[in-house]
N, CA, C and O atoms as a GROMACS GRO file, in nm:
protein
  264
    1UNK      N    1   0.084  -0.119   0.000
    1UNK     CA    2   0.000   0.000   0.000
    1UNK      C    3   0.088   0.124   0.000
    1UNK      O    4   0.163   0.139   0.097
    2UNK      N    5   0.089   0.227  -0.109
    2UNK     CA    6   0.175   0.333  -0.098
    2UNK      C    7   0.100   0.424   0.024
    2UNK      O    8  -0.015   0.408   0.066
    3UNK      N    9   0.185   0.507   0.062
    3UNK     CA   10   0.200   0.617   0.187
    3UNK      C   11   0.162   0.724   0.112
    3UNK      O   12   0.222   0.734   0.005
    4UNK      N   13   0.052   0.837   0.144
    4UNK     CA   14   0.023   0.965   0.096
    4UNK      C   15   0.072   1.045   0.199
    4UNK      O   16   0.095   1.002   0.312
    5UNK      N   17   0.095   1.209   0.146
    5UNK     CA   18   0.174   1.311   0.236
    5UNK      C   19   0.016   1.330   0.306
    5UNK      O   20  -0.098   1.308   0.266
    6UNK      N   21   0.071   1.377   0.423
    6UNK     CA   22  -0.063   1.400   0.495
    6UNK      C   23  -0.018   1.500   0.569
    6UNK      O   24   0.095   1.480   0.615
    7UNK      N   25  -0.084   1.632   0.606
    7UNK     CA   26   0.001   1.799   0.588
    7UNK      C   27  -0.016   1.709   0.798
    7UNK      O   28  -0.072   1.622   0.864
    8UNK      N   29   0.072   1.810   0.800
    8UNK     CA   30   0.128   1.765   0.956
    8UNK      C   31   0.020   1.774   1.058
    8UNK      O   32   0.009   1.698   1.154
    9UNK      N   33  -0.093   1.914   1.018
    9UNK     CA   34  -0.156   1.939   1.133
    9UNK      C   35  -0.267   1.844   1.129
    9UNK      O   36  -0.345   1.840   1.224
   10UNK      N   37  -0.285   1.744   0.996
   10UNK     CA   38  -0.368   1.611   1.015
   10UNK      C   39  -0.313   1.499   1.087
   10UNK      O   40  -0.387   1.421   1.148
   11UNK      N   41  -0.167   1.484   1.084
   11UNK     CA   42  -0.135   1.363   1.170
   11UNK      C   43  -0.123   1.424   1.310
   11UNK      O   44  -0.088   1.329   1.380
   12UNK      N   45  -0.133   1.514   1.375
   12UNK     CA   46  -0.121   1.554   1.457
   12UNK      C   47  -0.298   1.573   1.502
   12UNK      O   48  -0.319   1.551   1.621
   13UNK      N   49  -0.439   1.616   1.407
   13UNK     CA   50  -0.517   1.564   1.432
   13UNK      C   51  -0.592   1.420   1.529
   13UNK      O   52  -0.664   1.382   1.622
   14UNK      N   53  -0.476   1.376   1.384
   14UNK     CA   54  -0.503   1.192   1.456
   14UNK      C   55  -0.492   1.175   1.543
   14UNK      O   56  -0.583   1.142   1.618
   15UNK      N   57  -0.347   1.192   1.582
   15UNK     CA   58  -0.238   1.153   1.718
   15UNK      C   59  -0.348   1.199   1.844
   15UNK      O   60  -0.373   1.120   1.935
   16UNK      N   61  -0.408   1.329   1.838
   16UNK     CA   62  -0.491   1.366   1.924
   16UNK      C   63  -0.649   1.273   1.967
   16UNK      O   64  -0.703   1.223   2.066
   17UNK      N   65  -0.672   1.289   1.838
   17UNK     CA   66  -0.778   1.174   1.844
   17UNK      C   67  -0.757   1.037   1.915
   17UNK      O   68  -0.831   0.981   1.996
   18UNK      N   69  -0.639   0.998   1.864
   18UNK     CA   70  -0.634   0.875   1.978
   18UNK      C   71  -0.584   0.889   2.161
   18UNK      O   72  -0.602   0.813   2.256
   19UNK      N   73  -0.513   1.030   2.145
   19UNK     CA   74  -0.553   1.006   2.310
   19UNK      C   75  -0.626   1.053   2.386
   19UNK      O   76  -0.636   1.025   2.506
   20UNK      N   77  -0.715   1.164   2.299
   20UNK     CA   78  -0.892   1.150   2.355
   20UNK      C   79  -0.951   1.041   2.353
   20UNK      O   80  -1.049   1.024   2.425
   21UNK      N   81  -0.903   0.941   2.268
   21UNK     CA   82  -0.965   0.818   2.320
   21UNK      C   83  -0.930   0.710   2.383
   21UNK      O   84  -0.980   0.602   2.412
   22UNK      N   85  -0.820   0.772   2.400
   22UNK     CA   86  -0.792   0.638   2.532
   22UNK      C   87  -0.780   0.719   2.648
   22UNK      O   88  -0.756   0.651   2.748
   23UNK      N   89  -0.790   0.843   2.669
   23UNK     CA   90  -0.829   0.923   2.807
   23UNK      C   91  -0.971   0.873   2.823
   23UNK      O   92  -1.013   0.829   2.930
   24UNK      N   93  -1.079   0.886   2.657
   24UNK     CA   94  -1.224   0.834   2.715
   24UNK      C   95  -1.257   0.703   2.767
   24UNK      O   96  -1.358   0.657   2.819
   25UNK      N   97  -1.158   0.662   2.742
   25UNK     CA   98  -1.118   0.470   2.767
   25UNK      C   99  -1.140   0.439   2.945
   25UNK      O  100  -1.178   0.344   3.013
   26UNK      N  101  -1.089   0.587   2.972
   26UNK     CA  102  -1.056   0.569   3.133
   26UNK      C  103  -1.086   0.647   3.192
   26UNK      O  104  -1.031   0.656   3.301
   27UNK      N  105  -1.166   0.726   3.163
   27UNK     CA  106  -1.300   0.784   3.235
   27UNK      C  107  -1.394   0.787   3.271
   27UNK      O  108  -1.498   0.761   3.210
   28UNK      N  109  -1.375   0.832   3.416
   28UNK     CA  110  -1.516   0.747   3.431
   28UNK      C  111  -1.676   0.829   3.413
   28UNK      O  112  -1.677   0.952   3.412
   29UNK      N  113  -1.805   0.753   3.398
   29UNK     CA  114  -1.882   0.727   3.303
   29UNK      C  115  -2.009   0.907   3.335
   29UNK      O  116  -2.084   0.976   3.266
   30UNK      N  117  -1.959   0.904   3.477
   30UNK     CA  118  -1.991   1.046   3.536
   30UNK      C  119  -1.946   1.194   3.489
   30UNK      O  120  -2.014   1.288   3.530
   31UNK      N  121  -1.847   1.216   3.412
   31UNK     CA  122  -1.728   1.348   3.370
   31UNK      C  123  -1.705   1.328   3.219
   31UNK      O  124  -1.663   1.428   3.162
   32UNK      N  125  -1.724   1.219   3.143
   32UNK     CA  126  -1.694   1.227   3.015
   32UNK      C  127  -1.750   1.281   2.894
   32UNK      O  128  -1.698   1.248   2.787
   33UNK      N  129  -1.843   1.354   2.895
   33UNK     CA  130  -1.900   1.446   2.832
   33UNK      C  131  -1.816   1.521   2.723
   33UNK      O  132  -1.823   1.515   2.600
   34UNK      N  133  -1.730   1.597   2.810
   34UNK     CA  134  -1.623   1.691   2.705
   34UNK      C  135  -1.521   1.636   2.644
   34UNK      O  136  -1.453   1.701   2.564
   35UNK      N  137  -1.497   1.512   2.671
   35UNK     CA  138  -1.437   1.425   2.620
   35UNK      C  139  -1.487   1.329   2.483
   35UNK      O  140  -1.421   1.280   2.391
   36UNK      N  141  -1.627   1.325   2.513
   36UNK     CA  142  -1.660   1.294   2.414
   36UNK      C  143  -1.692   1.383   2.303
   36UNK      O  144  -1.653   1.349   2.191
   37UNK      N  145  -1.770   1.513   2.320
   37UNK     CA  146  -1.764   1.614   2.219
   37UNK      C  147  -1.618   1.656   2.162
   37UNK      O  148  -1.589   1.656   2.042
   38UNK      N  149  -1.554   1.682   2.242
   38UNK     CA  150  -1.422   1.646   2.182
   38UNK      C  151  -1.392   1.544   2.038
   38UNK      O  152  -1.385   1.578   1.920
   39UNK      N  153  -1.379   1.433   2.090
   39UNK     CA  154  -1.373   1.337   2.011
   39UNK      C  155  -1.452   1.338   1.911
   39UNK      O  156  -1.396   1.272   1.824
   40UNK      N  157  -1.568   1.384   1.868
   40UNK     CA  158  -1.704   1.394   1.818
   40UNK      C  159  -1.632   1.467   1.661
   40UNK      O  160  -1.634   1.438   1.541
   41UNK      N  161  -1.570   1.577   1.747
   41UNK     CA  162  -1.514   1.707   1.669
   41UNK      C  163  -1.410   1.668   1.588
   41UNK      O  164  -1.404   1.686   1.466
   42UNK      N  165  -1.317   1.606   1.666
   42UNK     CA  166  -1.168   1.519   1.586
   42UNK      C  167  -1.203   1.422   1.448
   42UNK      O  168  -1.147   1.425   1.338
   43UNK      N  169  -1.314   1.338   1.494
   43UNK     CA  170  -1.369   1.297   1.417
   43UNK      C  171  -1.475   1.322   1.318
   43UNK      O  172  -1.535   1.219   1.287
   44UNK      N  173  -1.510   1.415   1.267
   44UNK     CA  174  -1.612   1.467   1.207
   44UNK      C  175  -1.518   1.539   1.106
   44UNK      O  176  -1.549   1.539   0.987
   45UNK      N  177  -1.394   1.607   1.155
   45UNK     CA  178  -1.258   1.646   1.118
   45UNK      C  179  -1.236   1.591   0.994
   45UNK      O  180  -1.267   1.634   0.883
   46UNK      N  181  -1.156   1.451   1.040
   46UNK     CA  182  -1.091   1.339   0.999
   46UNK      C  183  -1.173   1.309   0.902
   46UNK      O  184  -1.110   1.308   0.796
   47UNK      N  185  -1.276   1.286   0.888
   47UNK     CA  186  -1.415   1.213   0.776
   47UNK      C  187  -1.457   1.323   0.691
   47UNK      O  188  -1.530   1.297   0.595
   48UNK      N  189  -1.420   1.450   0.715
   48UNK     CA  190  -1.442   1.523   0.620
   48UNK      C  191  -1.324   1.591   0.533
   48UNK      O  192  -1.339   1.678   0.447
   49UNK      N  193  -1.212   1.536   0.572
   49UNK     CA  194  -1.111   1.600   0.531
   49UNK      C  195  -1.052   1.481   0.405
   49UNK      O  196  -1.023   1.497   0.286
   50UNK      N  197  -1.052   1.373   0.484
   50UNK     CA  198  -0.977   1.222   0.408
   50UNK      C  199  -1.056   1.140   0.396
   50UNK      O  200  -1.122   1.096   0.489
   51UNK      N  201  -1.062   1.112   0.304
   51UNK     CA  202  -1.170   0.997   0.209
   51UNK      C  203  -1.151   0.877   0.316
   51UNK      O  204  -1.047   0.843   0.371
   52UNK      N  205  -1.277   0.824   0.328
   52UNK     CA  206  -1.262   0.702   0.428
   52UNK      C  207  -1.169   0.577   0.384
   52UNK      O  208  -1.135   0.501   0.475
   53UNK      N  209  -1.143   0.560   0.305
   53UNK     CA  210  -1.009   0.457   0.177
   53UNK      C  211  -0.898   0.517   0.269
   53UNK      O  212  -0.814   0.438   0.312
   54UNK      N  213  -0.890   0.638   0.301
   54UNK     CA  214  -0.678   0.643   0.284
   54UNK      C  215  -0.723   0.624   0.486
   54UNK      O  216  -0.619   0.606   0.550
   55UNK      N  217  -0.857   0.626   0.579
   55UNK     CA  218  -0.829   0.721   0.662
   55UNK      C  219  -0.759   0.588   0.765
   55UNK      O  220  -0.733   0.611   0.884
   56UNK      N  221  -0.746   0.515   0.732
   56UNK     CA  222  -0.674   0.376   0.836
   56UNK      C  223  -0.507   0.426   0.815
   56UNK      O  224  -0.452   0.462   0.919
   57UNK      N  225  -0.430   0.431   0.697
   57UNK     CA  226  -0.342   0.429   0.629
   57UNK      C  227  -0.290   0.566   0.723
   57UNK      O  228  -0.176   0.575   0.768
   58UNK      N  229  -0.434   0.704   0.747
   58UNK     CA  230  -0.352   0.812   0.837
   58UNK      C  231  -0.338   0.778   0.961
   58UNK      O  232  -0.273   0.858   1.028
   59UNK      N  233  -0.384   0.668   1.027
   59UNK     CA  234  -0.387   0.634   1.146
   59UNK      C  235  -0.247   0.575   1.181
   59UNK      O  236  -0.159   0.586   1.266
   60UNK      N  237  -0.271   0.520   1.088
   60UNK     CA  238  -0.107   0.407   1.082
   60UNK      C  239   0.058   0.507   1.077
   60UNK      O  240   0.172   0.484   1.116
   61UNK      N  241  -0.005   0.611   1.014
   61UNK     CA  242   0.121   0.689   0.979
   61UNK      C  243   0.156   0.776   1.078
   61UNK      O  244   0.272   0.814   1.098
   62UNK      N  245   0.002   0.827   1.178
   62UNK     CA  246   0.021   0.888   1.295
   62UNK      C  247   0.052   0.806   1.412
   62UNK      O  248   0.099   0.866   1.509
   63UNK      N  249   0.036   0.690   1.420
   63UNK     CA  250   0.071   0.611   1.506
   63UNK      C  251   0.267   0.590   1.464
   63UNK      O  252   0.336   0.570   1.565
   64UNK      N  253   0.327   0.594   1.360
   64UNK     CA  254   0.451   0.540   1.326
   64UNK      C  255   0.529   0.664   1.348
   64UNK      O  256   0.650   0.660   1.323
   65UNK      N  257   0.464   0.795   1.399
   65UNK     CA  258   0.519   0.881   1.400
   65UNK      C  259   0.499   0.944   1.567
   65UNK      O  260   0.578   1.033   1.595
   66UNK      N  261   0.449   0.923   1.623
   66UNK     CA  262   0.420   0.949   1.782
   66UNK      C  263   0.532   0.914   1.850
   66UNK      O  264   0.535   0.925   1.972
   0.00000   0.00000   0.00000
């Protein structure tokens, strides 16, 4: 699978996205609210920016780069 450039402040999107979600992972079920709108936002982001085809491939690239 080739690698697309992905402008920095999207992998840095990502990177965020995943540790709003593993902060929401471990919060507990009383306070997570802004955590989830949060996440809501990151993601709504992500799906409108990168075609759902490449958007695993940005995950992978923000994860290889963290």
């Amino acid at each position: 699978m080739a690698h697309h450039d992905y402008a920095p402040d999207l992998l840095q999107t990502q990177r965020e996205w995943t540790r709003t979600y593993q902060a929401l992972a471990h919060a507990p079920a009383s306070s997570n609210t802004a955590l989830r709108r949060h996440l809501l936002d990151l993601s709504r982001y992500i799906a409108q920016t990168v075609p759902r085809a490449k958007q695993a491939d940005l995950r992978r690239r923000a994860q290889g780069l963290s």
